[in-house]
C-alpha positions, 0 to 999 in steps of 0.5 A: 500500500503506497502513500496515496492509497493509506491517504485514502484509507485514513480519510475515508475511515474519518469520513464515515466516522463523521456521517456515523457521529451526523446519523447518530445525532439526526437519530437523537433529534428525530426521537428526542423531539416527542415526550413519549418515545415510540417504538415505531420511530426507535425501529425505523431510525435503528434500521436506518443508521444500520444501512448507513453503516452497510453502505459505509462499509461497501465503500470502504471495500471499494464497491463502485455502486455503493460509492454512487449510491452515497453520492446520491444521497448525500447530495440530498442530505446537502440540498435538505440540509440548505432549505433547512438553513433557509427556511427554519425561522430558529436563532442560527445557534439552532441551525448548527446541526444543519451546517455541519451536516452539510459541511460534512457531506460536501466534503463526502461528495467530493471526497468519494467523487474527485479524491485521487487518494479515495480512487487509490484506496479503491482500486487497491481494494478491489484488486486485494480482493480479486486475489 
């Protein structure tokens, strides 16, 4: 493994810590926002950070699918993250969550989309894979 592909390694386990730290803390919210806390909801964030998690570590393994998969949706979490911003009427305290959010997954986007160092890491799984 040279040094782009650890550099890849390294920012790609970093990053997925950061959208598993955003999940967690959306999961929070969400549940948190209720005085009696429902089993419905508790089952369907549980399931959803689960799938995060999956999809997190099929690109660690460099899976293509996966990678444009996660594209998507972080440009989603992105484009909702910014009307959130702009239409919540809450002191801007209060939308720290949403920056963040977006932030990070900016940086996914363009991380899993143009990083040369994630393609290395990529590529490297793949081949140690196909041996």
């Amino acid at each position: 493994m040279d040094f782009l592909e650890k550099l890849g390694k390294k920012r790609t386990i970093l990053i997925s810590i950061s959208i598993l730290i955003i999940s967690l803390h959306s999961i929070y919210f969400y549940i948190s926002t209720t005085p009696e806390i429902e089993t419905k909801k508790i089952t369907q964030q549980v399931i959803r950070f689960f799938l995060t998690v999956v999809l997190l570590l099929f690109i660690y393994k460099g899976k293509n699918w996966a990678r444009i998969a996660a594209l998507i949706l972080f440009s989603i979490g992105v484009l909702s993250g910014l009307i959130g911003i702009f239409t919540i009427n809450q002191d801007i305290l209060l939308k720290t969550p949403l920056f963040v959010m977006v932030f990070i997954y900016s940086f996914a986007i363009h991380f899993f989309g143009f990083s040369e160092s994630f393609k290395a890491f990529a590529w490297y799984q793949n081949e140690k894979e196909n041996y």
